[in-house]
Structures are given as C-alpha cells and as structure tokens.
C-alpha positions as CSV (number, residue, x, y, z in Angstrom):
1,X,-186.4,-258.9,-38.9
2,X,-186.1,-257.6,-35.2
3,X,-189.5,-257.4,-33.4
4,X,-190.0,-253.4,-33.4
5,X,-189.3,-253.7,-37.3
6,X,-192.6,-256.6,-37.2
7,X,-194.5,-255.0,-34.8
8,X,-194.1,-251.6,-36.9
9,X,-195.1,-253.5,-40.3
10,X,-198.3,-255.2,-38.7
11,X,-199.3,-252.4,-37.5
12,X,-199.4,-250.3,-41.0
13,X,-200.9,-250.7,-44.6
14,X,-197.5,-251.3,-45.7
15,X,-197.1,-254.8,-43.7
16,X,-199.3,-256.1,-46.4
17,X,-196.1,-257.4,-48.9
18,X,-194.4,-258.9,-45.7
19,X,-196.7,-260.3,-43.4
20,X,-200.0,-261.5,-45.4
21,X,-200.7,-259.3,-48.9
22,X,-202.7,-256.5,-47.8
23,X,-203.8,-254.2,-45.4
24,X,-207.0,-252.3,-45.0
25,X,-208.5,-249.3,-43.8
26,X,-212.4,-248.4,-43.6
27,X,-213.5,-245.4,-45.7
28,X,-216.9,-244.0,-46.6
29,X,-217.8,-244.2,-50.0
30,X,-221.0,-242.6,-52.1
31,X,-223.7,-245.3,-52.9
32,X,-222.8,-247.2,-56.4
33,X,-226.4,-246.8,-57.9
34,X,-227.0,-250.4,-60.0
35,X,-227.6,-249.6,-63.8
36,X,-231.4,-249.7,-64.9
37,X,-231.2,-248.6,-68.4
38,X,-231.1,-250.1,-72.0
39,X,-227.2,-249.8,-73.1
40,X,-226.6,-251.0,-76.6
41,X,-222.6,-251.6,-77.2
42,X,-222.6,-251.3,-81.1
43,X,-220.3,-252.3,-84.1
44,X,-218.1,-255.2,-81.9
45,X,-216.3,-257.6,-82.4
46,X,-217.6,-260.2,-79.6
47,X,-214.8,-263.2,-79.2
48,X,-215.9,-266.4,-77.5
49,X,-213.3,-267.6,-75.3
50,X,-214.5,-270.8,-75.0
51,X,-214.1,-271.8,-78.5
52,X,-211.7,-268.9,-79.9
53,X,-214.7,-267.4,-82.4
54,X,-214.8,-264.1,-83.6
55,X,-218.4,-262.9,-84.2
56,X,-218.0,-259.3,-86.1
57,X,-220.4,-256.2,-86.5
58,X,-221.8,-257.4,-83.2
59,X,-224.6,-255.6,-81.0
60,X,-224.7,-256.5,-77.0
61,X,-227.3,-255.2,-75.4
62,X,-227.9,-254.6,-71.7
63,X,-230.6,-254.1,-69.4
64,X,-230.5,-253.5,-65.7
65,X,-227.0,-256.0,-65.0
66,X,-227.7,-258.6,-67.6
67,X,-226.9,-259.0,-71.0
68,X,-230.2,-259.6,-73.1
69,X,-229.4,-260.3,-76.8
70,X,-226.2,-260.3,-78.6
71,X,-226.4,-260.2,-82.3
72,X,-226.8,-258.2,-85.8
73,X,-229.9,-256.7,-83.8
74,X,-232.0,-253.2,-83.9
75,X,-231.5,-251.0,-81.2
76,X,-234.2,-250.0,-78.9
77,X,-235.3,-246.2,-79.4
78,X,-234.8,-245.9,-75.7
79,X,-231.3,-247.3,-76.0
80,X,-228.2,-245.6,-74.8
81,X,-225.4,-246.4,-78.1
82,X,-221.9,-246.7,-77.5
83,X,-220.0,-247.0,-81.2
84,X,-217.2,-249.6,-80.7
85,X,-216.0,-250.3,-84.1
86,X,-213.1,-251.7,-84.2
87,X,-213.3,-252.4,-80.7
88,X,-213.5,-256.4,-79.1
89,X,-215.1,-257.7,-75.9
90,X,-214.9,-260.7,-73.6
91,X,-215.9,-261.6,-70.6
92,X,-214.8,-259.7,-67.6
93,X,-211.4,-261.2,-66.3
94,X,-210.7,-263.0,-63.1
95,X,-207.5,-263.1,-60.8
96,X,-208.3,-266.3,-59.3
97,X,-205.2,-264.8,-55.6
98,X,-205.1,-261.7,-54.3
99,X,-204.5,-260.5,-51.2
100,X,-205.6,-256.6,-51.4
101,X,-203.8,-253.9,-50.8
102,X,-204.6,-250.8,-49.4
103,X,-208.2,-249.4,-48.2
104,X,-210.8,-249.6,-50.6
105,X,-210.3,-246.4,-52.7
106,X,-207.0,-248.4,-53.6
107,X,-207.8,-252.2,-54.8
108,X,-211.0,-252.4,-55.7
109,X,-210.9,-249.4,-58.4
110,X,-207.6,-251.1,-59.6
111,X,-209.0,-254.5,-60.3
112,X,-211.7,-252.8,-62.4
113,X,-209.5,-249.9,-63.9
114,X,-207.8,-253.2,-65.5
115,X,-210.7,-254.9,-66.5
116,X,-211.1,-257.5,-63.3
117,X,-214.6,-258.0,-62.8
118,X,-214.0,-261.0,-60.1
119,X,-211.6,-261.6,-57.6
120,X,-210.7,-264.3,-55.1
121,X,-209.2,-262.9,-51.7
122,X,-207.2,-266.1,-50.6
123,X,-207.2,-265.1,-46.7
124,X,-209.3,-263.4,-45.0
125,X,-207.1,-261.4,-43.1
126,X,-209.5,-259.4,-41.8
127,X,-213.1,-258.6,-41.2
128,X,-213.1,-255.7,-44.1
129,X,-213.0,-258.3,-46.7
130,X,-216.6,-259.3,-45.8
131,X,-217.8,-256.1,-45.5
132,X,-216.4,-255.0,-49.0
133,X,-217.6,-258.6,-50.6
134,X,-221.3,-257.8,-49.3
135,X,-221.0,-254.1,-50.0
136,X,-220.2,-255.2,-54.0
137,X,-222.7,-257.3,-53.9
138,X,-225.4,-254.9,-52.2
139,X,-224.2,-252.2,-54.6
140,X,-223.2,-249.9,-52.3
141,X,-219.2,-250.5,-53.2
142,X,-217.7,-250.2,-56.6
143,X,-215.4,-253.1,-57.1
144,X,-215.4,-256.7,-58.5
145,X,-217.2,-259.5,-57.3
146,X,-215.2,-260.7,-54.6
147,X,-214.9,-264.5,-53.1
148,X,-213.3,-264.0,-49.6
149,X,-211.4,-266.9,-47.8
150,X,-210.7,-267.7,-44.3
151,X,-207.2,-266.6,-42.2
152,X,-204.6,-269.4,-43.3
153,X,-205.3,-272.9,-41.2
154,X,-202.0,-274.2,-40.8
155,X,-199.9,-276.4,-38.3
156,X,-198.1,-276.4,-35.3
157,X,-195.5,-275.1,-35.6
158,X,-196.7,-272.5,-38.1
159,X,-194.7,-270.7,-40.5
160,X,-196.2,-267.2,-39.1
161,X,-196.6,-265.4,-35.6
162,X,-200.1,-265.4,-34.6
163,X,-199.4,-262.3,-32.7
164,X,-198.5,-260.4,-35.9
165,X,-200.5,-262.4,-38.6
166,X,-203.9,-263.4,-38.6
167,X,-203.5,-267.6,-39.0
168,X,-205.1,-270.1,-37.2
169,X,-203.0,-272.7,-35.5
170,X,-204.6,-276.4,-35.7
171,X,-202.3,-278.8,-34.3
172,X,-204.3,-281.9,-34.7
173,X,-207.8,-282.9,-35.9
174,X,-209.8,-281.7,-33.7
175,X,-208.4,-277.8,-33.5
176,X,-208.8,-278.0,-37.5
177,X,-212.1,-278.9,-37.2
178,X,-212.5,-276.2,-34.5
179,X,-210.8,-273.1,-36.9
180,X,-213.4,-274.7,-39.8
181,X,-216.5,-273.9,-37.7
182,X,-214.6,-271.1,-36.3
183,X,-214.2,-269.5,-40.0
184,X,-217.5,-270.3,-41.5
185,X,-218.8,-268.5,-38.7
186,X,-216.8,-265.8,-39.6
187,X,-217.8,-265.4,-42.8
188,X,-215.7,-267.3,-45.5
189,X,-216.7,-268.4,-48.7
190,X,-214.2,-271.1,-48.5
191,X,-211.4,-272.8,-46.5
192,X,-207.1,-272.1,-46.7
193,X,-205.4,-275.0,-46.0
194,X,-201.6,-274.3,-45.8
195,X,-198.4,-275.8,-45.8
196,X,-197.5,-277.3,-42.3
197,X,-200.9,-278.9,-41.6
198,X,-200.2,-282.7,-40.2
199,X,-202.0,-285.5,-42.4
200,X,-204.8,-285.9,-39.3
201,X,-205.2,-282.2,-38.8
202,X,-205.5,-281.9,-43.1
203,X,-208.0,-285.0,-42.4
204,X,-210.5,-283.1,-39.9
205,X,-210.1,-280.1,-41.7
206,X,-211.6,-281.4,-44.9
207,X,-213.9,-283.0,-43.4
208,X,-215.7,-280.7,-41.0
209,X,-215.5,-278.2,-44.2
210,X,-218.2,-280.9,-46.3
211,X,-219.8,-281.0,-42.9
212,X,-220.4,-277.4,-43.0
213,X,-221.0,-276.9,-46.6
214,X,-217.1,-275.0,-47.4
215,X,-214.6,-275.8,-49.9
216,X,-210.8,-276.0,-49.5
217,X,-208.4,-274.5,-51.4
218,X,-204.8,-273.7,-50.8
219,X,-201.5,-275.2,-50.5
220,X,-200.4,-278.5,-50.5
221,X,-199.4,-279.4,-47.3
222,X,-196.0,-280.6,-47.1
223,X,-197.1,-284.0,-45.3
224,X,-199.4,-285.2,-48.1
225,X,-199.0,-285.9,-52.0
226,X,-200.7,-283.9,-54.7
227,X,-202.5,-286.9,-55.7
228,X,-203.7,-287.3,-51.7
229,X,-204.5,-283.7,-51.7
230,X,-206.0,-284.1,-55.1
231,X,-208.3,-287.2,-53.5
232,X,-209.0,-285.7,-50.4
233,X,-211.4,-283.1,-52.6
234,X,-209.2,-280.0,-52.2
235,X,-211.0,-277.5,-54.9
236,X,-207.8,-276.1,-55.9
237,X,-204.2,-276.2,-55.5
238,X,-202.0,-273.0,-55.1
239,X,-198.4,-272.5,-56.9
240,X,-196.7,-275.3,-58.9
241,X,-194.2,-276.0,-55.9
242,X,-195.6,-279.3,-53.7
243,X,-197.5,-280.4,-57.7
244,X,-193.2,-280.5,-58.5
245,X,-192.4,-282.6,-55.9
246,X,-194.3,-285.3,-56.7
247,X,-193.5,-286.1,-60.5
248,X,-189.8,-286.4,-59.3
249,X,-187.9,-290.0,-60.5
250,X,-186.7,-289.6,-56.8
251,X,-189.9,-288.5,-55.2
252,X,-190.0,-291.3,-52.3
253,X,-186.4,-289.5,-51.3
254,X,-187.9,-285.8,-51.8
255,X,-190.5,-286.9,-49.4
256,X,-188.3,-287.9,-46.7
257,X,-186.4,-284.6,-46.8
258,X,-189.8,-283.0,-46.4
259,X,-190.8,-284.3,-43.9
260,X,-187.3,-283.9,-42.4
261,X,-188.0,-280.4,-42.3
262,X,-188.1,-278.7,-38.6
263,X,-189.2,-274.9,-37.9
264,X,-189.9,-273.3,-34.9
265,X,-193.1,-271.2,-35.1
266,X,-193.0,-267.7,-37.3
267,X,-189.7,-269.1,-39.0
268,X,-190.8,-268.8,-42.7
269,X,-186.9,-268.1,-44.1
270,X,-186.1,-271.4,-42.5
271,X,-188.4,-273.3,-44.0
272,X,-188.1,-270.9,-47.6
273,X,-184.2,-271.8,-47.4
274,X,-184.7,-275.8,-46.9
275,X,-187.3,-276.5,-49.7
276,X,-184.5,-274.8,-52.2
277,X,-182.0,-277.8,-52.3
278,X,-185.3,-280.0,-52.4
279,X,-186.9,-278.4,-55.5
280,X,-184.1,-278.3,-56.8
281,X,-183.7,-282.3,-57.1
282,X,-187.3,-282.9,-57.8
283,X,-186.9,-280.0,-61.2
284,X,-183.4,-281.8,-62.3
285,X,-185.7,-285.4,-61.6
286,X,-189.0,-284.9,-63.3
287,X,-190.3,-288.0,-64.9
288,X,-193.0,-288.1,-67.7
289,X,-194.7,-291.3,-66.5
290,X,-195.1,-289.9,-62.7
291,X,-196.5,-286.6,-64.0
292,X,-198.8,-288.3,-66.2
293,X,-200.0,-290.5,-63.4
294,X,-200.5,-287.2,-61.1
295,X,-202.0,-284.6,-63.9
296,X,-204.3,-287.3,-65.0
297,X,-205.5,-287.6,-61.3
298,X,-205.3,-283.7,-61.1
299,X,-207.6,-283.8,-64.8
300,X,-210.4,-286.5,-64.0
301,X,-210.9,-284.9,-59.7
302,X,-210.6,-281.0,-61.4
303,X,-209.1,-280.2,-59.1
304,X,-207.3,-276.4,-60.7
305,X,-204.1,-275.7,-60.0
306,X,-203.1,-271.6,-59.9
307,X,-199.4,-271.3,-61.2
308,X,-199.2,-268.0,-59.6
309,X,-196.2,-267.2,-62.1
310,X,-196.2,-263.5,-61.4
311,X,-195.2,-264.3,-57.6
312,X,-193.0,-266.9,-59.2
313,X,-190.8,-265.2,-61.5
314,X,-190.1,-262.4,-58.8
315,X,-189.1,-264.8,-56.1
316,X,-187.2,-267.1,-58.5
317,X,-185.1,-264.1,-59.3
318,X,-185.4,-261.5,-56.8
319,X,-181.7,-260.2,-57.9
320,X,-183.3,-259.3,-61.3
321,X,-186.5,-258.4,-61.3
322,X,-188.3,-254.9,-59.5
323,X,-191.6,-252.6,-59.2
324,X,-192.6,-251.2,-62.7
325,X,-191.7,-247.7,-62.4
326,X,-194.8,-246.6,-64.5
327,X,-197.0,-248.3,-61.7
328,X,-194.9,-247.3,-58.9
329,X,-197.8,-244.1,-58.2
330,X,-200.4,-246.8,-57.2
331,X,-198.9,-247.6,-54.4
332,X,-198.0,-245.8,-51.1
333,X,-194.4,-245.4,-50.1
334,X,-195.0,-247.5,-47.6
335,X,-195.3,-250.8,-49.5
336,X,-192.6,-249.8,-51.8
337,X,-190.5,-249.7,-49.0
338,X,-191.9,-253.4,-47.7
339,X,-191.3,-254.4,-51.1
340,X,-188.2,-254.0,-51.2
341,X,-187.7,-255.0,-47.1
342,X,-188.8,-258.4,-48.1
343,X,-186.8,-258.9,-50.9
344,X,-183.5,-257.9,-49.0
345,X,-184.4,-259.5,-45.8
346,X,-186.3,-262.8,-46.5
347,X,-185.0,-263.5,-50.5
348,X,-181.8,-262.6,-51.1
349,X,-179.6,-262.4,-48.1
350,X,-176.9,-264.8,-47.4
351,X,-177.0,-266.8,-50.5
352,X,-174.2,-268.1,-52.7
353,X,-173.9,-267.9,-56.1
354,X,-175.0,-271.7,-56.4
355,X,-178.0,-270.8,-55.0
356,X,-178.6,-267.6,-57.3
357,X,-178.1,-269.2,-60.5
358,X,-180.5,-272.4,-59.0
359,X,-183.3,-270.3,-58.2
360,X,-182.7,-268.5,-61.6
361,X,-182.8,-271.5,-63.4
362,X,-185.9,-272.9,-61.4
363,X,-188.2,-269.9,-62.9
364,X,-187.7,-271.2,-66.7
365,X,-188.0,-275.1,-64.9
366,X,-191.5,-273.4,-63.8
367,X,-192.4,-272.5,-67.2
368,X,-191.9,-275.6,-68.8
369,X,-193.7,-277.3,-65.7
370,X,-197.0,-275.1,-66.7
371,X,-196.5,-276.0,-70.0
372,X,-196.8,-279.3,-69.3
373,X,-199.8,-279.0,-67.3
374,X,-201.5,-277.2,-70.1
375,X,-200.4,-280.1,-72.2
376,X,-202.1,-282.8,-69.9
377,X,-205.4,-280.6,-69.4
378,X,-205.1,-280.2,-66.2
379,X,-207.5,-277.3,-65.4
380,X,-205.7,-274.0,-64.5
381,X,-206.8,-271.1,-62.6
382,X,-205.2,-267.1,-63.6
383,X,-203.9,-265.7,-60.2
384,X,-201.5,-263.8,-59.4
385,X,-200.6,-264.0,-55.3
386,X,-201.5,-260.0,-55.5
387,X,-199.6,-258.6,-52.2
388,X,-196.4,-260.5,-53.0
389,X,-193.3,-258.1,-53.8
390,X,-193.5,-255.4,-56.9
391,X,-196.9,-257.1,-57.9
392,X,-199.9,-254.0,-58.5
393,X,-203.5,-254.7,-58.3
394,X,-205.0,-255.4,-61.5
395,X,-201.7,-254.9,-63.5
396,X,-200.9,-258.0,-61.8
397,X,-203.5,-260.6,-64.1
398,X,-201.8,-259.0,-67.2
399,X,-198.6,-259.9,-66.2
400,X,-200.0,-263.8,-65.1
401,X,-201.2,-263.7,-68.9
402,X,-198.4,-263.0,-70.8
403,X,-196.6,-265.9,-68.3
404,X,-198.7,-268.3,-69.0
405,X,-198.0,-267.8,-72.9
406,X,-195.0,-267.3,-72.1
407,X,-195.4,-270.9,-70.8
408,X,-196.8,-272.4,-73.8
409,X,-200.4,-271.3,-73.5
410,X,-202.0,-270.1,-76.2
411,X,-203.7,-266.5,-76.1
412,X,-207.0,-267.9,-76.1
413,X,-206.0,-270.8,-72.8
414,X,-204.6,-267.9,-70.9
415,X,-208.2,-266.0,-71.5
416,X,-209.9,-269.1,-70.3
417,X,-207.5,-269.7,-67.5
418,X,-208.9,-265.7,-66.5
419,X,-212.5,-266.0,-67.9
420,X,-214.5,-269.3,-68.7
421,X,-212.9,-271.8,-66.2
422,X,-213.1,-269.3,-62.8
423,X,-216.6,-269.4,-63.8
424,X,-216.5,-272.9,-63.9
425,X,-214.8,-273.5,-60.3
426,X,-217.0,-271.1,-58.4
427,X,-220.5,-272.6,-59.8
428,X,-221.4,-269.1,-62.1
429,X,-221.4,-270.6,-64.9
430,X,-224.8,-269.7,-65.6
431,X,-224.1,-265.7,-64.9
432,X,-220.4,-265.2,-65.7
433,X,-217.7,-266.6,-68.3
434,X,-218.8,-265.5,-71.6
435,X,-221.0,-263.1,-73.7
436,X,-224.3,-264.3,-74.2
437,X,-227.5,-263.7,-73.3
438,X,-228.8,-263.9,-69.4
439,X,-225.4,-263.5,-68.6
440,X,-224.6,-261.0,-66.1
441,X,-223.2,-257.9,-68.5
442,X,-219.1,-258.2,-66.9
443,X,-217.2,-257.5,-70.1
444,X,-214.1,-255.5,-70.9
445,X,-214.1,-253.7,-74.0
446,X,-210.2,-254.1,-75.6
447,X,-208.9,-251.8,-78.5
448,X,-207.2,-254.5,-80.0
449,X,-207.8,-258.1,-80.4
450,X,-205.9,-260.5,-77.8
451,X,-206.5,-263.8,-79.6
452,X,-203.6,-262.3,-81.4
453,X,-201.3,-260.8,-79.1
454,X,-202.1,-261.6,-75.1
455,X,-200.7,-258.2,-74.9
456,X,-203.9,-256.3,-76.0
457,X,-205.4,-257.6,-72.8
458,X,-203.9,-254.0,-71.4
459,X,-205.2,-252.1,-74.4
460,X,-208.5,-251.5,-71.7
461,X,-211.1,-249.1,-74.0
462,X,-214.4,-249.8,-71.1
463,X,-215.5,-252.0,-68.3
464,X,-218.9,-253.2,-67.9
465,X,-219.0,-254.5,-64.1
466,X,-222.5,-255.9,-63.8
467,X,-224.3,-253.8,-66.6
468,X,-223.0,-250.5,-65.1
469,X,-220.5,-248.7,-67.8
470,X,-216.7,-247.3,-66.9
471,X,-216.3,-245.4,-69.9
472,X,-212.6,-244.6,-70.7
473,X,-212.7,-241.0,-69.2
474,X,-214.4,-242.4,-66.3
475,X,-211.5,-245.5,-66.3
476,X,-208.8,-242.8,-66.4
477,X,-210.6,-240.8,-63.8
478,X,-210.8,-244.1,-61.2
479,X,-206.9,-244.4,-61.6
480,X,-206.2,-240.5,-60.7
481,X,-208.3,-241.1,-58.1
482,X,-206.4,-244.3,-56.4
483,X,-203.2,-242.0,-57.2
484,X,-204.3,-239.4,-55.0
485,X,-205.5,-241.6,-52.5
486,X,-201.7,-243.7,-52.5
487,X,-200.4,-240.1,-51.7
488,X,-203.1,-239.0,-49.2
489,X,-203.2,-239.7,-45.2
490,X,-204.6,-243.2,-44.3
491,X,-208.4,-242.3,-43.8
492,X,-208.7,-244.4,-40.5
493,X,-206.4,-246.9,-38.8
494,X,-204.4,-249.4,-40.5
495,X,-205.8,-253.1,-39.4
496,X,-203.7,-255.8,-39.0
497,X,-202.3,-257.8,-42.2
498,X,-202.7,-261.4,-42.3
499,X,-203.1,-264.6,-44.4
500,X,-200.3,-265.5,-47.5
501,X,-199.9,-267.8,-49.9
502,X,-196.7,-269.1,-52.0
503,X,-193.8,-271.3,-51.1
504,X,-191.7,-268.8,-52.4
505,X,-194.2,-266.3,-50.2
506,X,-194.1,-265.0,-47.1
C-alpha cells in the first residue's frame, strides 16, 4: 500500500476495514427519553437460555427499564399490551468484538435493528467511543450498552504505524505500564494486549492493570503460551489462532518459529504471511492430550476465548467469500471499496495455489477446533471482529451464530455464547443475561423459535433496549434511516481509524 493510498484511508471513514475497524464522525442527535411506563408483552413464548426451557402463554412486564414479573399474570389497567402470540423472546444478544463503523447514525442503530443490546468495542480508537458509551448510558444516545477498550498495547516493533493507527508502542515493562495508566486515564473499561508484546512488557502490563483496577483482554502475544496467558489473568482471549499453537504434538518447534519471526514496524503482511506455514503445522499436529492439558487450564482460570469465526472464514478464504449484496446499502461506498482494497492487497496477492488450498483447508480445521473447545467447556464469548472485510454491523452476530453451530454448537450454546455468559464475563449478571424479574428489560422479540433453527435469530419481530420498545415499524424505520445516512455527506470530519484485532486481521 503506497503512503498517499494510507494516508488517504486514515484520513476517511472508509480506513476503518484496513487500518483499525471503524471510523467515526460526531453528529447531533435528539434526546433518547428513558421509558417510564407499564409495558405488558403478552401471549410469549419466554425461552431460558440458560437451561433451554420453553415457558409458553407467557406475560413480561416492564416498568421504567426493568423487567418486573414474568408469568401467567393480570395486566395492570394502566398497561400498554403488545399481543405476541406466537412470538419468542430472549435476552438481548451480545457481540462480545466490534470495532464500529461509521458515525453514530450508522452502528449503533444497526446493532439494535438486529437485536444487539450490548457491545464490546475492542479498541478504543478514538475518543467518540467514550462519548457514545456515556451518552447510552446517560440516555441521551440510542444504541446498545457499550464496553469500550483501550488503543491496542503492542510491541516494538509493532505490527501498525503509529502515525496512521492509533496503538500504543510499549517496548519493555516500564512503557506498558506507562500506556496502562496512560489508557485508564483515558477512559477504558479494559486493557488490549496484542500480539508482539515481549514476555516483560506483557508482565508490567498485567500488572499495573490489577494496580489500577482494569482487565486485559486481547490477543495472545506471540512470546507467551495460552496457558501463560491463561495464568497471567488475561480475562479473555481473542481468535483461535495462538490457543492452536499450543495443542500442537510439535509445539516446542512451533514456538521457536515464533519467535523466529522478525517485522519491521507497520509490516502486518509480513508477519500475516510467516504465521501461515506455522499454523499450518500446528492444525496438521493437534494432539488431544496437549489440548486437554490447555482447555482444562483455559476451563478452571475462565478465562473465554472469542472464536471470531466470521472474520475467520473470510480471511481463511478471501478467494471465495464477499459482502452480502442485500446488506451492501448499509455501508458507504467507501468501505466497500476498503473492503475489497484489503482483501486484494493484504490477503490474496502473491500466493500459490499451496497456499490457497491451506488457508482453505485451515477454515474447516477452525471449525473442528471450536468444536472441540465446546466439547472441553471452555467458556466462549460471541464476537464477530466487526470492521474486518464484508462483515455488517449487527448482521455480523448472526453470522457468528450459525458458525458456531456450524461448529458443533448446539442452537441453545451459540445463544449463551451471545446472551448468558457475556453477562457472566462483564459482572451483569444481576441486570442482564436472561428474562426474569429485576432484570434490566434487553430482550429481542423473534418470530420464530431459534432453539430450533439458529437461523430464526434474524427473524427480529421487536427490540426492548432497556425497557424502551423498537416496535417493527419503528425497527424498519431505524434501518432506512442508517441507509440514508450510508448515502448522505459525512456530517463532520472523519477521525482517525485505529485499534484491530485478528491474526488473520489487519
């Protein structure tokens, strides 16, 4: 990519798929006014992910933004009554890594629209990702719950150009604890640890972020194991990549040609085009003894791993796989275009046929790898690394569904990877995760029932996004609305993109 091509794709929205998974622009919007009134949503069906129970002829009733009986129940004569028979409801869904796109008349409506009540931001790319966390939260910005992480900490060399993406280089233990302190004053709910952080820099990183009260999730850096990572306390793990590495019958060998690796800063295809040959071994080596040995140590810490499939199975195969057409008017042109820019610039080019039918073959190696984490409990987080080529806000966690099915869950684990276990991870347990009273009324309303088929997760009839109502004309409405607003001017200036995720990411 030559350096007018860079500079012109961190300077725009569109940068987002290339340089960090989403741009922003400020907008004004109208005041969200919180919900007040008694909302009775009549004749359900009320499923409990948890344990995969269908209560029928249910009543939930809301007041204000929490849910205050569910049940056969009488409705209050003061009671607005919304007739869902045949309808079935769980808990508002979570995709666990996004990276935003577009300015908030974009995103936010998108993750609702599809029934996304919480979202985790895995960089914090820029300072508009607080603002729209605290507007939510205020009420003052329609959009899910959002838990914002700091710009990428990684090493020195780093795999991105500080002057074009927004990552903080720490070169040793001291500059990691530095960007900690440096990010919690910034605002982050939590810490991103990525993948060229040295084993002392990874050391004062997680511990200045206990020091300070801040989790760490992220990558695996490519200098530690999964079980070290795992030990260390890192909340969560992202993409199955560094967790494959070390169930390999070869791993001490894998290692070594890890740590052989050598990138001068803001080389990412370098670095993408050396771990190939390595996964590669490690998939064609896996042993079941060394992966029970890591997923138990994975189980007992919970520490969650988030397969990120979606960004997966477009990487894996970038020569057969593309933007849905039908969601192609969600985006701007812009993006398209990066889309596609990344694909033919960082993916594909310069590859042999070896390496085409490797990767290939590595997606369906991915699926069974998921499969068998499901299999040894290991706790798993829905996300979908949103920003990543030909993935759509929202759309996105329906996609990450079916995959993990696909993968060997059942329709009711992918559910809880979306629903009961984020809960779990970010402490809400108490306000989120299921329908029951006290709860905090984020449900999504289905027209069919996906315990059956994960596909009815799409079939979206109405959102509840803390007690306030998207009824389906309104639904409809909030999509026509983020088409227009694909199509229209930017509103104010692009900011800079920043902060990425995946192996196979940029």
């Amino acid at each position: 990519m030559n350096s007018s091509r860079r500079q012109f794709l961190a300077r725009t929205a569109a940068g987002a798929a290339v340089l960090a998974g989403g741009s922003f622009t400020t907008t004004t919007a109208s005041a969200v006014v919180k919900p007040s009134k008694i909302t009775a949503l009549t004749n359900v069906t009320v499923i409990d992910v948890a344990t995969g129970r269908r209560d029928r002829n249910q009543t939930v009733l809301i007041s204000g933004e929490r849910i205050v009986a569910v049940g056969r129940l009488p409705i209050p004569d003061n009671a607005t009554t919304i007739d869902l028979t045949g309808k079935y409801v769980i808990p508002g869904l979570a995709d666990m890594h996004v990276h935003s796109l577009g300015d908030e008349h974009v995103s936010p409506p998108l993750y609702l629209a599809n029934g996304l009540t919480t979202v985790r931001e895995m960089a914090g790319t820029d300072p508009i990702l607080y603002e729209w966390r605290d507007r939510i939260a205020a009420g003052t910005l329609l959009g899910p719950r959002m838990v914002v992480g700091s710009k990428i900490i990684d090493g020195d060399p780093t795999l991105w150009d500080p002057n074009l993406t927004p990552v903080i280089v720490a070169g040793d233990e001291q500059s990691a604890r530095a960007a900690v302190r440096r990010v919690h004053a910034e605002g982050a709910d939590f810490v991103k640890a990525y993948s060229r952080l040295s084993r002392a820099a990874y050391a004062g990183l997680i511990d200045e972020a206990r020091k300070v009260g801040l989790t760490v999730h992220g990558h695996g850096p490519d200098q530690l194991t999964t079980k070290e990572v795992s030990n260390a306390g890192q909340r969560s793990i992202e993409h199955i990549h560094s967790i494959g590495l070390a169930v390999s019958t070869r791993e001490s060998e894998v290692r070594r040609m890890v740590l052989a690796i050598t990138v001068q800063k803001g080389d990412y295809n370098s670095w993408f085009r050396q771990m190939h040959p390595i996964e590669w071994i490690a998939a064609n080596t896996y042993s079941p003894a060394r992966a029970a040995d890591v997923f138990g140590t994975l189980r007992r810490n919970r520490t969650r791993v988030t397969p990120t499939l979606t960004m997966h199975n477009v990487l894996d195969q970038p020569d057969y796989t593309q933007l849905d057409p039908a969601l192609a008017k969600y985006m701007n042109s812009d993006e398209i275009d990066v889309y596609n820019y990344a694909i033919q610039t960082l993916y594909t080019p310069n590859r042999t046929a070896e390496e085409i039918s490797h990767q290939r073959q590595m997606w369906a190696w991915r699926q069974r790898f998921v499969g068998e984490l499901l299999a040894h409990d290991v706790p798993i987080l829905a996300g979908t690394d949103t920003g990543t080529p030909y993935s759509v806000p929202g759309f996105a966690l329906h996609d990450e569904l079916e995959h993990l099915v696909g993968a060997g869950a059942t329709p009711r684990q992918a559910l809880y990877a979306a629903t009961v276990e984020p809960a779990k991870f970010l402490g809400l347990t108490k306000d989120l995760g299921s329908v029951e009273p006290r709860k905090i009324a984020d449900l999504v309303v289905l027209d069919a029932d996906p315990l059956t088929d994960i596909r009815n997760s799409r079939k979206i009839h109405t959102v509840v996004t803390r007690g306030r109502v998207i009824s389906p004309a309104q639904r409809e409405r909030m999509l026509a609305d983020v088409e227009a607003a694909v199509k229209a001017p930017p509103a104010a200036k692009a900011l800079a993109a920043g902060g990425c995720c995946g192996r196979s990411n940029h």
